[in-house]
C-alpha positions, 0 to 999 in steps of 0.5 A: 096520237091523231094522225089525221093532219097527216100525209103518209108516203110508203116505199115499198119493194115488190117482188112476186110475193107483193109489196114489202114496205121498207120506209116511209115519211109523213108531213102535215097537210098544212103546215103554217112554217114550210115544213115538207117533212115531220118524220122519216124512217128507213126500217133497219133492214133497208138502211144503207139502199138509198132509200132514205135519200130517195125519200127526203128528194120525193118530199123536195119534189112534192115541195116543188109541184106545190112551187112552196120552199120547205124543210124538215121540222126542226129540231133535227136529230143527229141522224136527220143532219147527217142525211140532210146535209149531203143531200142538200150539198149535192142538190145545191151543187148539181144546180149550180154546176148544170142547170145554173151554169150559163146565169152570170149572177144567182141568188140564194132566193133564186137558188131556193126557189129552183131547188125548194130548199 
């Protein structure tokens, strides 16, 4: 398999014995749809710390720097749906209720591009 259009992002934990890689994600350099993500793994060990969540925001912030809208490749497993969905309602609902919240009229476009989603 050629891994060479590619970025891969590691998570690691570190303590006095160095870096311990608990996850990761990659993405394709160019992506001609807007993906910001081909694949995410929490290694079973880390499931349940955040992590997960923790880098499904990570490729929403690159995806911002780059000021482009993205998601993850589709189709989306079972899994992917169930952490996508609550991380997307909540950053949707967090720019609602804080940074959006002195606007009187909203789009989704404008919703979109805040949050590229």
């Amino acid at each position: 398999f050629d891994v060479d259009p590619f970025l891969f992002y590691v998570l690691c934990e570190v303590d006095d014995r160095g870096f311990h890689p608990v996850g990761y994600y990659s993405k394709e350099k160019y992506s001609d749809v807007g993906y910001n993500l081909a694949c995410i793994l929490t290694f079973p060990s880390h499931q349940r710390k955040g992590y997960g969540r923790f880098l499904i925001a990570f490729s929403y912030e690159l995806t911002k720097k780059e000021e482009k809208v993205g998601s993850p490749e589709k189709p989306m497993s079972d899994l992917g749906q169930q952490a996508y969905k609550p991380y997307w309602m909540s950053t949707i609902v967090d720019f609602l209720l804080n940074k959006a919240k002195d606007v009187k009229c909203i789009s989704i476009m404008d919703i979109s591009k805040k949050t590229s989603i």
